[in-house]
C-alpha positions in Angstrom: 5.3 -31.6 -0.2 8.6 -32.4 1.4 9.4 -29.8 4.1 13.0 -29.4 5.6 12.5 -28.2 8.6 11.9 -31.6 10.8 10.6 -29.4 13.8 7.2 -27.6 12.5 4.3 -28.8 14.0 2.5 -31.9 12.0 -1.0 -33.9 13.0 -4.0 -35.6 12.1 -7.3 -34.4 11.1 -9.6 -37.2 11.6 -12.7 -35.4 9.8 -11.3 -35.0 6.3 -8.8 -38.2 7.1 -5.9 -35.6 6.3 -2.5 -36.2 7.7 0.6 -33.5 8.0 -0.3 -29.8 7.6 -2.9 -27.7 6.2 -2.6 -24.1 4.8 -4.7 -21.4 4.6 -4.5 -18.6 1.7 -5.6 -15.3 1.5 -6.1 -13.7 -1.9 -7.7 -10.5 -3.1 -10.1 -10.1 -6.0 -7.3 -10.6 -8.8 -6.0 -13.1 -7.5 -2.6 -11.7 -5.8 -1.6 -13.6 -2.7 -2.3 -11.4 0.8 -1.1 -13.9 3.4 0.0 -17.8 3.6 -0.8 -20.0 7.0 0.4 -23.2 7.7 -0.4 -25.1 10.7 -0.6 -28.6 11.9 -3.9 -30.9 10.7 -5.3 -31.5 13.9 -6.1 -27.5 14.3 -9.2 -27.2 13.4 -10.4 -24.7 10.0 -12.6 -22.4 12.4 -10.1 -21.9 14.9 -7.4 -21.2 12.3 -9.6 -19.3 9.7 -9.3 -16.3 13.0 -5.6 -16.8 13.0 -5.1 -15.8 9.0 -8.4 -13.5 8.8 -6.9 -11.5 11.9 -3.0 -11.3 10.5 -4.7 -10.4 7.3 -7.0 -7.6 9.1 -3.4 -6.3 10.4 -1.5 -6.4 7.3 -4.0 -4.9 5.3 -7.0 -3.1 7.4 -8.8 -2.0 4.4 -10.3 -5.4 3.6 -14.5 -5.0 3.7 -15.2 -8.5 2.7 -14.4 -12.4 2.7 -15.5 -15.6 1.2 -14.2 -19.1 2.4 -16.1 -22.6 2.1 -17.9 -24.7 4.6 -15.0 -25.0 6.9 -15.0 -21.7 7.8 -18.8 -21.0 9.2 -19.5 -20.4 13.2 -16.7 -19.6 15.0 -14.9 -17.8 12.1 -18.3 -15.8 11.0 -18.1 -14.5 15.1 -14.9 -13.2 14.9 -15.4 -11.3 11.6 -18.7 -10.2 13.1 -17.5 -9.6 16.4 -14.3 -7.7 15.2 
């Protein structure tokens, strides 16, 4: 996807060989989009599964519940635990 801002942050994830920007999506149980994250590769998926799991605890402080894949376990589970 061609962005046009030249600026945002871009980089390498050398685990899953990805180069650019990854995005992480927040949906409820229908399906309807809660909140968008894009960061550079190189961030790892723990670190920025906080980010979006915290912005969406902010915007919507009702959520009981989540589900992610894989990337997500350990430091992610913590926070949700811990907070």
């Amino acid at each position: 996807m061609k962005t046009i801002g030249a600026s945002e942050g871009r980089g390498f994830d050398g685990g899953k060989k990805t180069k650019g920007r990854k995005r992480h999506i927040v949906v409820d149980t229908m399906g309807n989009l809660v909140q968008v994250i894009v960061h550079a590769a190189n961030i790892h998926d723990t670190k920025a599964g906080c980010d979006v799991l915290k912005s969406v605890v902010e915007k919507c402080p009702t959520f009981e519940a989540f589900s992610g894949d894989a990337g997500y376990r350990g430091t992610a589970v913590e926070f949700v635990e811990n907070t």
